[in-house]
C-alpha positions as CSV (number, residue, x, y, z in Angstrom):
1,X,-4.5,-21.2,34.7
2,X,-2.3,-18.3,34.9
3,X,-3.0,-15.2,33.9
4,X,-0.6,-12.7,32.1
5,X,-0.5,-8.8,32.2
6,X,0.8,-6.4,30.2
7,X,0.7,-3.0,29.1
8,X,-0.2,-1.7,25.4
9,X,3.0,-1.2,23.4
10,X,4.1,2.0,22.2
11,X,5.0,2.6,18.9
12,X,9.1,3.2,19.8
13,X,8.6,-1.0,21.2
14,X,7.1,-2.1,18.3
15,X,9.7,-0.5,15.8
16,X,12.5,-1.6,18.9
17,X,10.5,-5.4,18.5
18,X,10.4,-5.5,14.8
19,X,13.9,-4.3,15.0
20,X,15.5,-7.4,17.5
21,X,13.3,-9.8,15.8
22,X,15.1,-9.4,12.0
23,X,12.1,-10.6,10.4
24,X,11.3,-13.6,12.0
25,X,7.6,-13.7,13.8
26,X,8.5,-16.5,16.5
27,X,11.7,-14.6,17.8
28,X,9.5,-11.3,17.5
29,X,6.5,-12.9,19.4
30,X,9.3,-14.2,22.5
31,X,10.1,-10.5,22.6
32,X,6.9,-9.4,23.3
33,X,6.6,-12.0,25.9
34,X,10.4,-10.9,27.4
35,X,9.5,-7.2,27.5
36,X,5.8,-7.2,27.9
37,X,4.5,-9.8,30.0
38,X,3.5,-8.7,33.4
39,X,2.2,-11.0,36.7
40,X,-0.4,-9.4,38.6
41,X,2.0,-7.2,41.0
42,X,3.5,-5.4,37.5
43,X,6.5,-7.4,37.7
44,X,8.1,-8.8,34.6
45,X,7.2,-12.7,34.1
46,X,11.2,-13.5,31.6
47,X,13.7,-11.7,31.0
48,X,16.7,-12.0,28.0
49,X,17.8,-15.1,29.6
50,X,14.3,-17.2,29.3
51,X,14.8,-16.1,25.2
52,X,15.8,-19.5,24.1
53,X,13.3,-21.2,26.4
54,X,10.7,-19.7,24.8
55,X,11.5,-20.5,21.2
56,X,12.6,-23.7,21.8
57,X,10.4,-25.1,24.8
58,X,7.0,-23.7,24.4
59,X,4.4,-24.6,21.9
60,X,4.3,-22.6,19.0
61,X,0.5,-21.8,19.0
62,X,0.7,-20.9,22.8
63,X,3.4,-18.4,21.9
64,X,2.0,-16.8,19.0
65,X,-1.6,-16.4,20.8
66,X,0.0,-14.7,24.0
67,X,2.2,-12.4,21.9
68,X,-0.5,-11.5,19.7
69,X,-3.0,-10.7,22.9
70,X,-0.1,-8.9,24.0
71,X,0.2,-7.0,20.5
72,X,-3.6,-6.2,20.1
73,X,-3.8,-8.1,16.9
74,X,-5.9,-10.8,15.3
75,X,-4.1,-13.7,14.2
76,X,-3.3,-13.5,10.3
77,X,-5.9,-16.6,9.5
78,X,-8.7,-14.7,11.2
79,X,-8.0,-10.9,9.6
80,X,-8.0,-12.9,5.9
81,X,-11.0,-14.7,6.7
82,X,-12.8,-11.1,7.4
């Protein structure tokens, strides 16, 4: 198991995120992982260029969990079920 870093995002990266993602959650949540996903020595785990691998080569339900660690947020399902 690997484990992934990252630091909280600041407002000006989620509007930036929001921005790049043009209303689509999966290319939103690959963001997240492209500018916020840390090893253990602080270094950046993708960059622009792992953008398409992530969309089109991950599972869907891996991405979104990560990203949403990332982004300090319950998953949709779980907030309506509260």
């Amino acid at each position: 198991m690997k484990i992934i870093y990252s630091k909280p995002l600041t407002l000006a990266e989620t509007s930036k995120l929001y921005k790049m993602s043009k209303e689509d959650d999966l290319t939103m949540m690959a963001y997240v992982l492209i500018y916020k996903a840390l090893n253990n020595d602080g270094d950046k785990l993708f960059d622009l260029a792992d953008k398409n691998a992530l969309l089109n080569n991950v599972d869907r339900e891996v991405l979104m969990r990560v990203a949403q660690e990332i982004m300090g947020q319950e998953p949709i399902e779980e907030t309506k079920k509260n």
